[in-house]
Backbone as CSV, one residue per row, in Angstrom:
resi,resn,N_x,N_y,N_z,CA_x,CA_y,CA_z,C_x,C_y,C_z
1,UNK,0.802,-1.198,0.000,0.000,0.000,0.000,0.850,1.268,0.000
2,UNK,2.294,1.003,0.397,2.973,2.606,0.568,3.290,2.903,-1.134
3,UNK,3.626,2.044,-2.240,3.180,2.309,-3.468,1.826,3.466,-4.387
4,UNK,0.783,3.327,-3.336,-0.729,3.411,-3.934,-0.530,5.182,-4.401
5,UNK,-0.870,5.784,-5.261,-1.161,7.368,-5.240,-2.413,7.000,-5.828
6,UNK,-2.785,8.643,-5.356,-4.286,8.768,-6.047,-4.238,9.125,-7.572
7,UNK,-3.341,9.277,-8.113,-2.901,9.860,-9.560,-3.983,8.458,-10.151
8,UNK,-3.038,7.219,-9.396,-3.699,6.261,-10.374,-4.535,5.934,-10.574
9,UNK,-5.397,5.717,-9.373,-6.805,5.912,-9.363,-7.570,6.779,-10.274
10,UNK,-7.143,8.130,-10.499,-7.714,9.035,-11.267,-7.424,8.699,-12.751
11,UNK,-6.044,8.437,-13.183,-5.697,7.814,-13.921,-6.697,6.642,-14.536
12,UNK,-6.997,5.107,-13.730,-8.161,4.562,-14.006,-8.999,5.393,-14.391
13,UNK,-9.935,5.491,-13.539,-11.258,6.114,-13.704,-10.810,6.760,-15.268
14,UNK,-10.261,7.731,-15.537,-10.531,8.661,-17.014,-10.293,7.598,-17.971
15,UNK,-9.133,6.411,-18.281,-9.714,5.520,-18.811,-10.541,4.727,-19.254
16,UNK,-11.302,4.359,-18.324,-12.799,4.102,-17.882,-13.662,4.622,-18.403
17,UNK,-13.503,5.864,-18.175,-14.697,6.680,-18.593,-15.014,6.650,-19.858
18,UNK,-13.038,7.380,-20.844,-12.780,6.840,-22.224,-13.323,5.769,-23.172
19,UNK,-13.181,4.653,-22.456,-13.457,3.498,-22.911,-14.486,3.116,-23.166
20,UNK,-15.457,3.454,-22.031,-16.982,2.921,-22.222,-17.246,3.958,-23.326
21,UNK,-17.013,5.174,-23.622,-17.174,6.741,-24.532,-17.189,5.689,-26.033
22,UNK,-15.748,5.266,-25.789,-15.619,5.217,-27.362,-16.455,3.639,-27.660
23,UNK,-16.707,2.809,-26.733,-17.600,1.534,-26.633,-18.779,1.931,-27.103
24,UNK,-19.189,3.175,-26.622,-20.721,3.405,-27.055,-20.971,3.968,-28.509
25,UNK,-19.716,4.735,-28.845,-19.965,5.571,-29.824,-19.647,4.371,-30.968
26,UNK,-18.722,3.196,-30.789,-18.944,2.474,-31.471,-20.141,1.425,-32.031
27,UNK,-20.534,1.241,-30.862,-21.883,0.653,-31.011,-23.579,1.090,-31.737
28,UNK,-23.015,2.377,-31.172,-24.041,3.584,-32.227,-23.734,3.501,-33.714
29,UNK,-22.561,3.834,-34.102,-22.201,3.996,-35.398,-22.114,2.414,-35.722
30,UNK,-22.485,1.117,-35.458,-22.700,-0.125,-35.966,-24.154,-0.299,-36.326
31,UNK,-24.754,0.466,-35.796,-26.424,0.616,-35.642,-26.651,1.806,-36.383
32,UNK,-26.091,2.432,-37.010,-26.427,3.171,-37.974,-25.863,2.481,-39.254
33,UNK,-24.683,1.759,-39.229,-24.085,1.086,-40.757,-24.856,0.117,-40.791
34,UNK,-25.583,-0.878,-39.978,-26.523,-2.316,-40.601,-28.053,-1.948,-41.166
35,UNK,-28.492,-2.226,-41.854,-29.730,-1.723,-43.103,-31.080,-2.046,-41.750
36,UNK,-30.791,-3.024,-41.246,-32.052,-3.104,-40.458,-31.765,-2.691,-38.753
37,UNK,-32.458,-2.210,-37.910,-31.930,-1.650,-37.175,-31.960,-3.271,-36.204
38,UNK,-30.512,-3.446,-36.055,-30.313,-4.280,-34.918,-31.142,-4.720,-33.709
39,UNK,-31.049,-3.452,-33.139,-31.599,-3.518,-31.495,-33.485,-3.951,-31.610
40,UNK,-33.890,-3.560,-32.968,-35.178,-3.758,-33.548,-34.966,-5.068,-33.528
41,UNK,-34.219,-5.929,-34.521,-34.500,-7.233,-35.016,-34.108,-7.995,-33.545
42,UNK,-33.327,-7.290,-32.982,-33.093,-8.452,-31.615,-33.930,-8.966,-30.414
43,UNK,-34.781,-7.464,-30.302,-36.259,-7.373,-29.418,-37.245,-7.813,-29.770
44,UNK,-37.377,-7.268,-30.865,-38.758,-7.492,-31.234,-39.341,-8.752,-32.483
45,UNK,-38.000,-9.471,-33.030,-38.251,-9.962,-34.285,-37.816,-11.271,-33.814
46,UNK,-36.449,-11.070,-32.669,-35.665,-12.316,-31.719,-35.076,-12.979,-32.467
47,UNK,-34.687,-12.348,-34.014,-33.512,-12.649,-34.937,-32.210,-13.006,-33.951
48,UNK,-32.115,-14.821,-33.897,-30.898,-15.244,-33.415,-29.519,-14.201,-34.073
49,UNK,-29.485,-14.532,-35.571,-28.272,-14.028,-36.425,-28.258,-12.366,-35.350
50,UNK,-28.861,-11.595,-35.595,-28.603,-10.446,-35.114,-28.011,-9.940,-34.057
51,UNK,-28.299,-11.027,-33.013,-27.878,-11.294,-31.528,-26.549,-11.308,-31.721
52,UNK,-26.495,-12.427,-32.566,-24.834,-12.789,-32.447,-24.101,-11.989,-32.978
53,UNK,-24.230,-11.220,-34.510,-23.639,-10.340,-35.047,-23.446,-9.254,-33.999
54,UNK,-24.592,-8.743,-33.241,-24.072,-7.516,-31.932,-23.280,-7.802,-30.884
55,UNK,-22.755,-9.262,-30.715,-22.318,-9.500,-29.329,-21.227,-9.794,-30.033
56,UNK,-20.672,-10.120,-31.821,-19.227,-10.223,-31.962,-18.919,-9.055,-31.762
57,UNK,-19.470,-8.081,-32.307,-19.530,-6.547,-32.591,-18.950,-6.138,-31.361
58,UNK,-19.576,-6.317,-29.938,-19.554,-5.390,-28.976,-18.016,-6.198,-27.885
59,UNK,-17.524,-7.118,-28.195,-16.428,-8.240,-28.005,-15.447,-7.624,-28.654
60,UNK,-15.505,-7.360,-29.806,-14.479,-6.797,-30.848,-14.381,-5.422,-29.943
61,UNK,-14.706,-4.664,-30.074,-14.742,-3.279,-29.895,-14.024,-3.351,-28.298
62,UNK,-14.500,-4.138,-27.877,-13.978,-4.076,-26.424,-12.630,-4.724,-25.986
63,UNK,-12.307,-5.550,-26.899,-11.003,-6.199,-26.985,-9.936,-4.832,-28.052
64,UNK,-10.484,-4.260,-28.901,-9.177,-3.216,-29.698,-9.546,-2.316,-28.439
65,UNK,-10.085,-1.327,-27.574,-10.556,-0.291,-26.631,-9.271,-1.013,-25.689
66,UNK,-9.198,-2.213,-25.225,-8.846,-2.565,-24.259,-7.630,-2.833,-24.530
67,UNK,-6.859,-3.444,-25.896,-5.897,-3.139,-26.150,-4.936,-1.666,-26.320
68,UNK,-6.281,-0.604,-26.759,-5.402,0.514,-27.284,-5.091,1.189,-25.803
69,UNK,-5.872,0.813,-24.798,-5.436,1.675,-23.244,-4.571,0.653,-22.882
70,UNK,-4.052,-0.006,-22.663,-2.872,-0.866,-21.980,-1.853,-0.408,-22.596
């Protein structure tokens, strides 16, 4: 614990914050590039394919996010 500053902590957190930012904004702009609206076909239509296409989607995005902050 005699290591710990609060830098890093703060440090985290704005990462964090970053990350989920650019997570979302990616996820938006995937839902504007597919012809049918995703979040539509997944609720309401229970299009398996769609499911899966959003959860490689949101895996991907979170694995390059998580690479580019390390």
């Amino acid at each position: 614990m005699a290591d710990f500053r609060i830098g890093y902590l703060v440090n985290a957190l704005i990462f964090t914050v970053l990350g989920l930012l650019v997570f979302a904004a990616a996820l938006a702009l995937m839902e504007r590039m597919t012809p049918p609206r995703v979040w539509t076909a997944i609720l309401e239509e229970r299009n398996l394919p769609a499911a899966i296409l959003a959860a490689a989607v949101a895996i991907g995005i979170a694995l390059i996010v998580a690479a580019a902050m390390h």
